[in-house]
C-alpha positions in Angstrom: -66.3 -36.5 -50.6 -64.1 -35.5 -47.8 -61.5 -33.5 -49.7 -64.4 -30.8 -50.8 -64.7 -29.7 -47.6 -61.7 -27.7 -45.2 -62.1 -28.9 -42.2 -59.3 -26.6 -40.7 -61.2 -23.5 -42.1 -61.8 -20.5 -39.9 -64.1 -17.5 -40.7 -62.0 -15.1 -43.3 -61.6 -11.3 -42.4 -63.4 -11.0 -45.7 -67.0 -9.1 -45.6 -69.4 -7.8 -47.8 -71.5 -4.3 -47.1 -75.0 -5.1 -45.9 -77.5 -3.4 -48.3 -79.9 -0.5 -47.0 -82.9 -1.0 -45.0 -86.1 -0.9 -46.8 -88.3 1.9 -45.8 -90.8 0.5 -42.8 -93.0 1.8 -40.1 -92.1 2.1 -36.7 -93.6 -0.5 -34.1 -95.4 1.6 -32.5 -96.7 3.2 -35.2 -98.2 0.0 -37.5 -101.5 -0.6 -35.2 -102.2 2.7 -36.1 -102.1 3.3 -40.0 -103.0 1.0 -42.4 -99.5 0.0 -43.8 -99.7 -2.8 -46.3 -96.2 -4.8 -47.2 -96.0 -5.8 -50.7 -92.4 -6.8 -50.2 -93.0 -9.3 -47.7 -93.0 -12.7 -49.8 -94.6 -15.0 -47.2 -97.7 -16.8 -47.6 -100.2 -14.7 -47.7 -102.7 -16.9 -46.4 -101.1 -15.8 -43.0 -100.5 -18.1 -40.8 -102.3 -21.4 -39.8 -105.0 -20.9 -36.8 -103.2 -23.9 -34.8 -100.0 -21.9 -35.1 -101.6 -19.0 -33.3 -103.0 -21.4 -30.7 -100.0 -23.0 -30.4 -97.9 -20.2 -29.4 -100.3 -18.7 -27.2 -100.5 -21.6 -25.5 -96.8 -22.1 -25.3 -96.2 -18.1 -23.4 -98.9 -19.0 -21.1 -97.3 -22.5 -20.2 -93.9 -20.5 -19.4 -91.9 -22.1 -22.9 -90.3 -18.7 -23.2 -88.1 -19.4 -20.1 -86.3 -22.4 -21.2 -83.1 -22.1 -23.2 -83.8 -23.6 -26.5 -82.0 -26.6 -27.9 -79.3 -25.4 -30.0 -79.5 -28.7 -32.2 -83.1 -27.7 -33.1 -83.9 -31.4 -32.6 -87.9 -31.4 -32.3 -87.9 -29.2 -35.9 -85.4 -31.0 -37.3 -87.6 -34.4 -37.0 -90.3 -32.4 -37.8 -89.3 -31.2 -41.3 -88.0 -34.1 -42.3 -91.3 -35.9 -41.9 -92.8 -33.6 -43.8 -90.5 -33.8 -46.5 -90.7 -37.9 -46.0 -86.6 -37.6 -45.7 -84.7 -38.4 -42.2 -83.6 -35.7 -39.8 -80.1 -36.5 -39.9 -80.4 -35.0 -43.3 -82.2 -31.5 -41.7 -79.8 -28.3 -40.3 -82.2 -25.8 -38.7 -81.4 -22.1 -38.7 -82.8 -18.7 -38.8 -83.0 -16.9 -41.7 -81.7 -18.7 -44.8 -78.9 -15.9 -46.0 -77.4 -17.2 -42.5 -77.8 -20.7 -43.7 -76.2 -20.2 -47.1 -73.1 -18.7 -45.0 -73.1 -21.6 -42.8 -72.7 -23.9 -45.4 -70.7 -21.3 -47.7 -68.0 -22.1 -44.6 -67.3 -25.8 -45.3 -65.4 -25.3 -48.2 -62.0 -23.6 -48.8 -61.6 -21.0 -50.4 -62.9 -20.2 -54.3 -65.0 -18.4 -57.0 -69.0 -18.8 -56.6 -71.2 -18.1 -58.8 -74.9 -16.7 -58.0 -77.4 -16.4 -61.0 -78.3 -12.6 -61.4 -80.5 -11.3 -61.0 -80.4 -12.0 -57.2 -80.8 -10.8 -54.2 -77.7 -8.7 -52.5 -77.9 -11.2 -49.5 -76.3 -14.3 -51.5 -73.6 -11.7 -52.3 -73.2 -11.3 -48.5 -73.4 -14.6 -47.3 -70.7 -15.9 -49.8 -68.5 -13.3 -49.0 -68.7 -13.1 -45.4 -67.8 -17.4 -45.7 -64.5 -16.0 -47.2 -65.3 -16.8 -51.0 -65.5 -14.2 -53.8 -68.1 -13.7 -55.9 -69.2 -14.2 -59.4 -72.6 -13.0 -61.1 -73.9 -15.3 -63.7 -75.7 -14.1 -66.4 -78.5 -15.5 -68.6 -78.4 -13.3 -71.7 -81.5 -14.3 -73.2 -83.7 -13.9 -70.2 -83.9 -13.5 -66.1 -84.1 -17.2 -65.8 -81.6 -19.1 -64.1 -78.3 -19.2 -66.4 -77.2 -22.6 -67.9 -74.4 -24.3 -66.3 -72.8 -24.5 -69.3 -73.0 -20.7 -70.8 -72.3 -20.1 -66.8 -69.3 -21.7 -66.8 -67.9 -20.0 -70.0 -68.3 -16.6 -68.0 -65.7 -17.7 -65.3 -64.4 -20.2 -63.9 -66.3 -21.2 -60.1 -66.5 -24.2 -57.8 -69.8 -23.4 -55.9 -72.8 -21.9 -57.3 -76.0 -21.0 -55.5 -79.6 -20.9 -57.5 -83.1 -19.5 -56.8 -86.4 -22.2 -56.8 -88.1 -20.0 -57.9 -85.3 -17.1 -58.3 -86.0 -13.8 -56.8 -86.9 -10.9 -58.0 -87.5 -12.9 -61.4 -90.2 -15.5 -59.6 -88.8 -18.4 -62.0 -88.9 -21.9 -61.1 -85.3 -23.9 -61.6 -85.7 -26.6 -64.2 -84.3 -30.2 -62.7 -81.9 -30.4 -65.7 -80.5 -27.2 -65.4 -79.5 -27.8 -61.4 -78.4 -31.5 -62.7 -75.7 -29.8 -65.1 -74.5 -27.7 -62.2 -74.1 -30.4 -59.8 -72.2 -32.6 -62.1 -69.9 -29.5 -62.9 -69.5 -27.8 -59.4 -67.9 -29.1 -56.4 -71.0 -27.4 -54.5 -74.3 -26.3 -55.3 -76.8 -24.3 -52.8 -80.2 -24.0 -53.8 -82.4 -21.1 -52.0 -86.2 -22.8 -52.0 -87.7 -20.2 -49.3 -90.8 -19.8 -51.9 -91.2 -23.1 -53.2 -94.0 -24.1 -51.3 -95.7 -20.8 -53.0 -95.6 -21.3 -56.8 -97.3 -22.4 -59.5 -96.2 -26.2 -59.9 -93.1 -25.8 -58.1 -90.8 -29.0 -57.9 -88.8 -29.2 -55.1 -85.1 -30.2 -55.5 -84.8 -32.2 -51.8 -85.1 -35.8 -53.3 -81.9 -35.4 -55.3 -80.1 -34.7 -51.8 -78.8 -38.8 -51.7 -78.3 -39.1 -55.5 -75.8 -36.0 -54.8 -74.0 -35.6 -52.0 -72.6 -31.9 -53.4 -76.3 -30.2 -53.4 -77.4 -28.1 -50.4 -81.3 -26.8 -50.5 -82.1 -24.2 -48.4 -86.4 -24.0 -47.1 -88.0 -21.1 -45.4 -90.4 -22.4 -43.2 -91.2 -18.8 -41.5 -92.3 -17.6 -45.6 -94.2 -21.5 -46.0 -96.6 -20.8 -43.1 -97.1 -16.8 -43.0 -95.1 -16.5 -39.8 -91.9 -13.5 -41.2 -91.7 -12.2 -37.8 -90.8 -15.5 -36.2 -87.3 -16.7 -38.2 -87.2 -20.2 -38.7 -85.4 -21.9 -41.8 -83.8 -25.2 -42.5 -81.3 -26.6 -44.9 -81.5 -30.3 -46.4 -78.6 -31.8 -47.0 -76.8 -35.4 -47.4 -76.1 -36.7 -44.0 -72.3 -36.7 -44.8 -72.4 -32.9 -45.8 -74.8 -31.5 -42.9 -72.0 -33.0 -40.5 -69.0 -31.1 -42.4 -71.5 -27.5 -42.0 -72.2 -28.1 -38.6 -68.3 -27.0 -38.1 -69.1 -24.0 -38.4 -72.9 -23.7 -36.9 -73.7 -22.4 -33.2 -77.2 -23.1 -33.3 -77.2 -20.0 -30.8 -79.8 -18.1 -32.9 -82.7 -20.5 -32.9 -85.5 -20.0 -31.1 -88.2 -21.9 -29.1 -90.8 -21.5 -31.6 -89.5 -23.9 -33.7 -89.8 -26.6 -30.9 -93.4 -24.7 -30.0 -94.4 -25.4 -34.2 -92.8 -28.6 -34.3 -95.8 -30.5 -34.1 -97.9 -28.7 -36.2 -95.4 -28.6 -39.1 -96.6 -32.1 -40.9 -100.2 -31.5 -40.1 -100.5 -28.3 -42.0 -101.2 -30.3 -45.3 -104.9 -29.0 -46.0 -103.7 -25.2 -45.2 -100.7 -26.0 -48.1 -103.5 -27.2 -50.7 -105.4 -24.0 -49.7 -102.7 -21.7 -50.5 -101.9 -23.7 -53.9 -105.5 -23.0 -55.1 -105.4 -20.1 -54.4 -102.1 -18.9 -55.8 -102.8 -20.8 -59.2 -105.0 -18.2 -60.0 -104.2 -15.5 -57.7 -100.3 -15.2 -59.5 -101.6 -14.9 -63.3 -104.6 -12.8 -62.2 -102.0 -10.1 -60.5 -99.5 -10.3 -63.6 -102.6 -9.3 -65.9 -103.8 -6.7 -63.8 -100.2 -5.2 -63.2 -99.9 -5.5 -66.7 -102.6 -3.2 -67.6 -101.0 -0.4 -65.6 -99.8 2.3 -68.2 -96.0 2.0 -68.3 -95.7 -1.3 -66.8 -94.3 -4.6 -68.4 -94.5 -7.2 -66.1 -92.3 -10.4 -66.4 -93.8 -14.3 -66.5 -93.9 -15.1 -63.0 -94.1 -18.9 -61.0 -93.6 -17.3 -57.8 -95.7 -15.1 -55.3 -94.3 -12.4 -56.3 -94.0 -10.4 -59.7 -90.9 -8.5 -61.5 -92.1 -5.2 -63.5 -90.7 -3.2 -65.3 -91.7 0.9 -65.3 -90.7 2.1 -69.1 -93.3 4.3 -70.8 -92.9 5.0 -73.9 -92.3 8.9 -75.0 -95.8 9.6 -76.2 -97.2 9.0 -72.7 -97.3 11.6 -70.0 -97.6 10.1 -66.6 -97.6 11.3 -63.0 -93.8 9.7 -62.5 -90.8 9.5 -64.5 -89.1 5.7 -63.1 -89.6 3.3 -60.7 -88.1 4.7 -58.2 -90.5 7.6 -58.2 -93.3 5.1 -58.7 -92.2 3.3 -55.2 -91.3 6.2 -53.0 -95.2 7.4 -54.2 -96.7 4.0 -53.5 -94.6 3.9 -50.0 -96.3 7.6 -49.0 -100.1 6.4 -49.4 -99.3 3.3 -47.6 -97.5 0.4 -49.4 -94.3 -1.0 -49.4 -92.8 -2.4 -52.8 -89.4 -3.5 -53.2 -87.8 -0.9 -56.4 -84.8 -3.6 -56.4 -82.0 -0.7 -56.7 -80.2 -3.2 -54.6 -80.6 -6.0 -56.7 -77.7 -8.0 -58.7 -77.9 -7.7 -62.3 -81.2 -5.2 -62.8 -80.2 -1.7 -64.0 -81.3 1.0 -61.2 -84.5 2.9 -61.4 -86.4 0.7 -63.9 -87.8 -2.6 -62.0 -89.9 -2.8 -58.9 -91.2 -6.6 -57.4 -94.7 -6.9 -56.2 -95.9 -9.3 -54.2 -99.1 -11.6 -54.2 -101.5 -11.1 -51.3 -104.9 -11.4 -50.2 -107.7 -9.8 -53.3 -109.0 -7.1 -51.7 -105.2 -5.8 -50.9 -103.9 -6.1 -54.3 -107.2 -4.2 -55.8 -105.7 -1.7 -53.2 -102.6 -1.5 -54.1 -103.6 -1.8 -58.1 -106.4 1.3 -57.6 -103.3 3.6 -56.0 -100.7 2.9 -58.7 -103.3 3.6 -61.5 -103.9 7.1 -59.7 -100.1 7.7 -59.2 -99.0 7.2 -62.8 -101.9 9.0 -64.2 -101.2 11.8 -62.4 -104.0 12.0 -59.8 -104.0 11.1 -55.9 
């Protein structure tokens, strides 16, 4: 296993351009105007109340003027319990784009592929590691291109996958990553949202069976918590100690020693959010579907690819999807319109996501009134 990794690797002058910021309200500014976020992907439960209490309780106990352990040890443990795997299998990190370029680092220099459409940030991280990269395209549909069709569209060495994919909220089928890892030296799997789909399978127990498979988790989009970063990446024991190489550990934080103990006793507030999803996801794709002008795609994920396309016959209040967003973002919400987005044609798809009821009647009430015309 030792000869896929280069252990005398340093970071490559190559990088990638960061995309755009998304439009977003000042600090100052958010207490006071209702400003709802439908491109935020985390749970939209919010987070759990022992959280809250947690990390109250840890800035009035002075945690905040300790230096936090770079090796992330208490979350580390912590994760792996609650994934029943050990924590010499668990890397803790931030966000997981700087994850994927962690672990992008271990390996000399090659072609990977990402299935598109994906998000800009895979395109970054492998880059900035020094690769170059390749999109992979399913030509049927926005699910997760085959290994085999993928590999007939270049040849690659690495690959990293969605579960579920983002923007096309589609699970990865076990097979499908199988066939990758017995034809790539490396595979990275991105499972920030798996904890928020319908029937999502995780790909962590296949970790010991192959040593070449990398899965990212967010745990910051798991529990409702965006603002405080926290991510992991699981991993066999053999390949966590080849990524550490090139990890600092100088981004963590103390929160994830603070939520350490919490992590494995969350399990009632995951079967909450899994209820309510299951009929939260298809009841938002029917709605959005009803929308004149919008096709939505099947979704498995929190969140919902659309498509804006009317037809000629119809004459609506605006002419793409970009129009459609910039609207939505000047009476208050925030929807990604994925012009940055790998693979997607500019101007024609927007991502919603899944939030509480009352929010997305909100949200659904002001794009009916924007495409007809009347605000």
């Amino acid at each position: 296993m030792a000869s896929l990794f280069n252990k005398q690797t340093n970071l490559r002058e190559t990088s990638a351009t960061l995309p755009g910021k998304p439009i977003a309200m000042p600090y100052d500014m958010r207490s006071e105007v209702t400003w709802i976020d439908f491109s935020n992907r985390a749970n939209p439960l919010g987070a759990p109340k022992p959280f809250i209490q947690e990390i109250h309780t840890a800035f009035v106990d002075g945690e905040h003027n300790f230096v936090p352990d770079r090796d992330g040890r208490a979350f580390r443990i912590a994760a792996a319990r609650f994934l029943g795997i050990s924590a010499d299998n668990v890397l803790v990190g931030t966000s997981p784009t700087q994850l994927i370029t962690y672990a992008s680092c271990a390996f000399d220099y090659c072609t990977v592929g990402a299935s598109v459409p994906c998000p800009m940030a895979y395109e970054t991280a492998i880059e900035n590691a020094g690769h170059r990269f390749l999109p992979l395209v399913n030509r049927v549909s926005f699910a997760s291109a085959g290994a085999y069709e993928a590999h007939k569209q270049g040849n690659f060495s690495g690959v990293v996958l969605g579960n579920p994919t983002y923007p096309a909220s589609r699970l990865l089928p076990r097979q499908t990553l199988i066939h990758y890892l017995e034809t790539c030296d490396w595979v990275i799997v991105d499972e920030s949202n798996i904890e928020l789909t319908i029937g999502g399978e995780s790909m962590v127990s296949l970790v010991d069976r192959y040593p070449n498979l990398i899965v990212v988790r967010n745990a910051s989009t798991t529990f409702g918590i965006p603002g405080i970063p926290i991510s992991y990446l699981v991993a066999h024991e053999d390949m966590i100690g080849h990524i550490e190489q090139f990890y600092a550990g100088t981004e963590i934080g103390m929160f994830g020693e603070v939520l350490a103990p919490m992590v494995s006793q969350q399990t009632g507030y995951l079967e909450e959010t899994h209820d309510f999803l299951d009929n939260e996801i298809p009841w938002m794709q029917c709605m959005l579907s009803l929308v004149p002008g919008v096709n939505i795609f099947p979704a498995e994920g929190n969140f919902v690819l659309c498509e804006f396309a009317p037809s000629d016959e119809l004459r609506l209040g605006v002419r793409n999807a970009r129009d459609l967003v910039s609207s939505l973002q000047l009476t208050g919400f925030h929807v990604d319109d994925l012009d940055d987005t790998i693979g997607l044609p500019h101007g024609n798809f927007f991502c919603v996501a899944v939030r509480m009821r009352e929010e997305n009647e909100r949200l659904l009430e002001a794009m009916r009134k924007i495409v007809r015309g009347n605000d």
